[in-house]
C-alpha positions as CSV (number, residue, x, y, z in Angstrom):
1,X,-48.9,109.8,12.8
2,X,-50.2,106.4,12.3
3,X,-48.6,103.7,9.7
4,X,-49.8,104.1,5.8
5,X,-51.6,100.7,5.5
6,X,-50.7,98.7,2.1
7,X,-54.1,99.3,-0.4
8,X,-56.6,96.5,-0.7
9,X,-56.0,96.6,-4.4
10,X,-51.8,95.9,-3.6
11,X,-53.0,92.4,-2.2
12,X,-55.1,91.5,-4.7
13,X,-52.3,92.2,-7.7
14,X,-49.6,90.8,-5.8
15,X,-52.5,87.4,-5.6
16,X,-52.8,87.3,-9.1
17,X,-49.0,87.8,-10.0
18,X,-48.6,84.6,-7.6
19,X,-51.5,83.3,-9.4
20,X,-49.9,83.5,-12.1
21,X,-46.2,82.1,-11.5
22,X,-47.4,79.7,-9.5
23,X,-51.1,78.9,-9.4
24,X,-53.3,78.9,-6.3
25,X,-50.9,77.3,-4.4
26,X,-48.4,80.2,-4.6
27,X,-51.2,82.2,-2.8
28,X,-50.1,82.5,0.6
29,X,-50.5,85.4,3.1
30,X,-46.7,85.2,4.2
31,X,-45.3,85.1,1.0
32,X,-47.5,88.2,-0.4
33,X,-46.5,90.1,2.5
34,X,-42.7,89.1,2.1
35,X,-43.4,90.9,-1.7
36,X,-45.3,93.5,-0.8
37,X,-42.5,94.4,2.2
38,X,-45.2,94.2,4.9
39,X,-46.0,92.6,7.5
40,X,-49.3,90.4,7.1
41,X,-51.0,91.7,9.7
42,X,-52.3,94.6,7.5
43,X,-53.7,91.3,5.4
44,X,-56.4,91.1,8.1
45,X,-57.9,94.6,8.0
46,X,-59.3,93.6,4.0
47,X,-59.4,89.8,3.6
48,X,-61.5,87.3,6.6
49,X,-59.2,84.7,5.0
50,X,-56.8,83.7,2.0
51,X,-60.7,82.4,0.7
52,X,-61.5,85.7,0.7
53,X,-58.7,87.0,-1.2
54,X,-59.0,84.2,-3.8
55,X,-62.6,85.6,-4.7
56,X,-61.4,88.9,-4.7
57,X,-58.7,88.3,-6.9
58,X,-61.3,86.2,-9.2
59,X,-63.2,89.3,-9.3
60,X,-60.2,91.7,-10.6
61,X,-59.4,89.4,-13.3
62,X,-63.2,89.1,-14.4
63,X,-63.5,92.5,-14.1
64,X,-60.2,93.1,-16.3
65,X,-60.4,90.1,-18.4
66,X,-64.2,91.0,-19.6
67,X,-65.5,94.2,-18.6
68,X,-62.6,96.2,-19.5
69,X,-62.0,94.5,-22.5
70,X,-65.3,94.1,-23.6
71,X,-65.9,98.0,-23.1
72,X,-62.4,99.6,-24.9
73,X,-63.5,96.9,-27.7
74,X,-66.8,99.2,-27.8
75,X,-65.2,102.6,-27.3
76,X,-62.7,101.7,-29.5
77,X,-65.3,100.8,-32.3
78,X,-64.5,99.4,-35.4
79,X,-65.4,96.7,-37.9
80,X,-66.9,93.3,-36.3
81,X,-63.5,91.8,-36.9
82,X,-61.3,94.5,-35.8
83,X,-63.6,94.1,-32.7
84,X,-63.0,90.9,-32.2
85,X,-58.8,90.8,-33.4
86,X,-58.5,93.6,-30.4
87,X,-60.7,91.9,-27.8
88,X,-58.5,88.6,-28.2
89,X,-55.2,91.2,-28.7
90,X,-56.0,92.1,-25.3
91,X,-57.2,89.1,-23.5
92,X,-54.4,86.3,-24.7
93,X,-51.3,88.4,-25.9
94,X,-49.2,90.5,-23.9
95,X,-47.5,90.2,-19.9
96,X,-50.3,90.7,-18.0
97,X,-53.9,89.2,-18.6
98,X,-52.3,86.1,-20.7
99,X,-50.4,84.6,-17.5
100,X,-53.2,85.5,-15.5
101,X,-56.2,83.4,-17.7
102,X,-53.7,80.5,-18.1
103,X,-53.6,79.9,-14.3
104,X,-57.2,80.4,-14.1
105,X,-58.1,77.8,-16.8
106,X,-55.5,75.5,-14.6
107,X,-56.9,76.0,-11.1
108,X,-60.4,75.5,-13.0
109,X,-59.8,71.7,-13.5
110,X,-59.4,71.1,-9.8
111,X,-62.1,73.6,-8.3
112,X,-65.4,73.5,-9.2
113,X,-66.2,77.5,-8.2
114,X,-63.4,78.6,-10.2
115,X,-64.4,76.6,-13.2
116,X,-67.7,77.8,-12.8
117,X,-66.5,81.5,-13.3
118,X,-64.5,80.3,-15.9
119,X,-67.6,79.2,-17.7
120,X,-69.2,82.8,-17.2
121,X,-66.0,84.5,-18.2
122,X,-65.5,82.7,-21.8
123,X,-69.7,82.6,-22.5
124,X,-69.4,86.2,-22.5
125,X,-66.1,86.6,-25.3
126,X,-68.0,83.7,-26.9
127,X,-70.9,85.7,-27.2
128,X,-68.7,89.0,-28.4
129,X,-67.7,86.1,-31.1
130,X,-70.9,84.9,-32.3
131,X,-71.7,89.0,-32.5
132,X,-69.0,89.8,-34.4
133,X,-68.6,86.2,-36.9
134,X,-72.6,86.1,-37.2
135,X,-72.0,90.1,-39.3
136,X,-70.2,87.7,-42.1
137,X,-72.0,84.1,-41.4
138,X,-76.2,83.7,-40.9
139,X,-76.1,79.7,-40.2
140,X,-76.2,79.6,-36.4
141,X,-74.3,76.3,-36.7
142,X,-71.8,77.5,-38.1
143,X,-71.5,80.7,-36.5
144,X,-71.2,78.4,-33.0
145,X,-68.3,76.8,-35.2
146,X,-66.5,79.6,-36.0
147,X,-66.5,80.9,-32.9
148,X,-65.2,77.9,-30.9
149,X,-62.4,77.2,-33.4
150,X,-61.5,80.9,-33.2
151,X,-62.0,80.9,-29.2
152,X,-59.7,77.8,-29.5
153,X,-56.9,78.6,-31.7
154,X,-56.7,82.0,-29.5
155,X,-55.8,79.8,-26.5
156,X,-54.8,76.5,-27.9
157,X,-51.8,79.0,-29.8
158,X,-50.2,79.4,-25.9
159,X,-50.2,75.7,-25.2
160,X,-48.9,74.2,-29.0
161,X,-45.4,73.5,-29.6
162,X,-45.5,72.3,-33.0
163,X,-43.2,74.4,-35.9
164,X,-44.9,75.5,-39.0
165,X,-42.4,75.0,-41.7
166,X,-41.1,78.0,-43.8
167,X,-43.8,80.3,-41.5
168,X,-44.6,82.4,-38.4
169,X,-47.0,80.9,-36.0
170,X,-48.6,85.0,-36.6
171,X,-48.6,84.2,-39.9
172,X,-50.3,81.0,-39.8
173,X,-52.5,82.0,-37.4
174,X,-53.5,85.7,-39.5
175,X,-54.2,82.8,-42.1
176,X,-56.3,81.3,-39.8
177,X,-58.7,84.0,-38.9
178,X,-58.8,84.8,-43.0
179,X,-60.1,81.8,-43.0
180,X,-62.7,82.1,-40.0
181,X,-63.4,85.4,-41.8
182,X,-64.5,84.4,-44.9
């Protein structure tokens, strides 16, 4: 009876937890292995090269970044607001797609392809923004607005270090959307 082989998809998650500790660099065939408790031969039988792997792990988090999301925010339904509150919910809090879009915005200032992607991953939540904020707004200018200061205060939150006297960043940011909102 031949050796169980370590699943395609194992690679590709334990790729984007490196990804996501360390950035791209962190992406080495040895070291995966050395997590996964293989050998990297088995590497080989999915992957040409560590290229290859890159893509496909730019492909999972796509997939789960905007095509899952986007399609629970839908089957989930709601109000254009709950809509978007979940899809950011799901994209930028929590342990596992936060880390993982953080690394990818980072590796996207040095590599052209990856920023690229980028670009295509946060047109399309733009565009679930200027859905949802155009049900309450009918100036396309501000719509755009709205959107990018709502887009930015959902990532810029990760990245600011600043206190908010006698408040919660939550709170001040739930204060935030009211205002988006209104």
């Amino acid at each position: 009876m031949g050796v169980a082989r370590t699943p395609r998809e194992s690679w590709v998650e334990a790729g984007l937890r490196a990804l996501a500790d360390g950035g791209p660099e962190a992406v080495r065939v040895e070291a995966l292995a050395k997590a996964l408790g293989v050998t990297k031969g088995g590497f080989y039988g999915y992957f040409a090269d560590r290229e290859a792997l890159l893509t496909a792990m730019l492909d999972a988090w796509e997939r789960e970044a905007v095509d899952s999301v986007l399609a629970r925010v839908e089957a989930e339904g709601g109000d254009p607001r709950t809509k978007a509150h979940r899809a950011g919910v799901l994209t930028f809090s929590g342990e596992r797609l936060l880390p993982i879009d953080l690394a990818v915005r980072d590796w996207a200032r040095r590599d052209p392809q990856v920023a690229a992607r980028l670009r295509r991953v946060d047109n399309r939540r733009m565009a679930l923004l200027r859905e949802t904020l155009g049900t309450v707004c009918t100036d396309p200018d501000e719509v755009e607005a709205r959107s990018l200061l709502a887009f930015c205060a959902a990532i810029g939150a990760h990245f600011l270090a600043a206190d908010h006297p006698g408040r919660t960043r939550d709170e001040v940011l739930a204060r935030a959307a009211d205002l988006l909102w209104s």
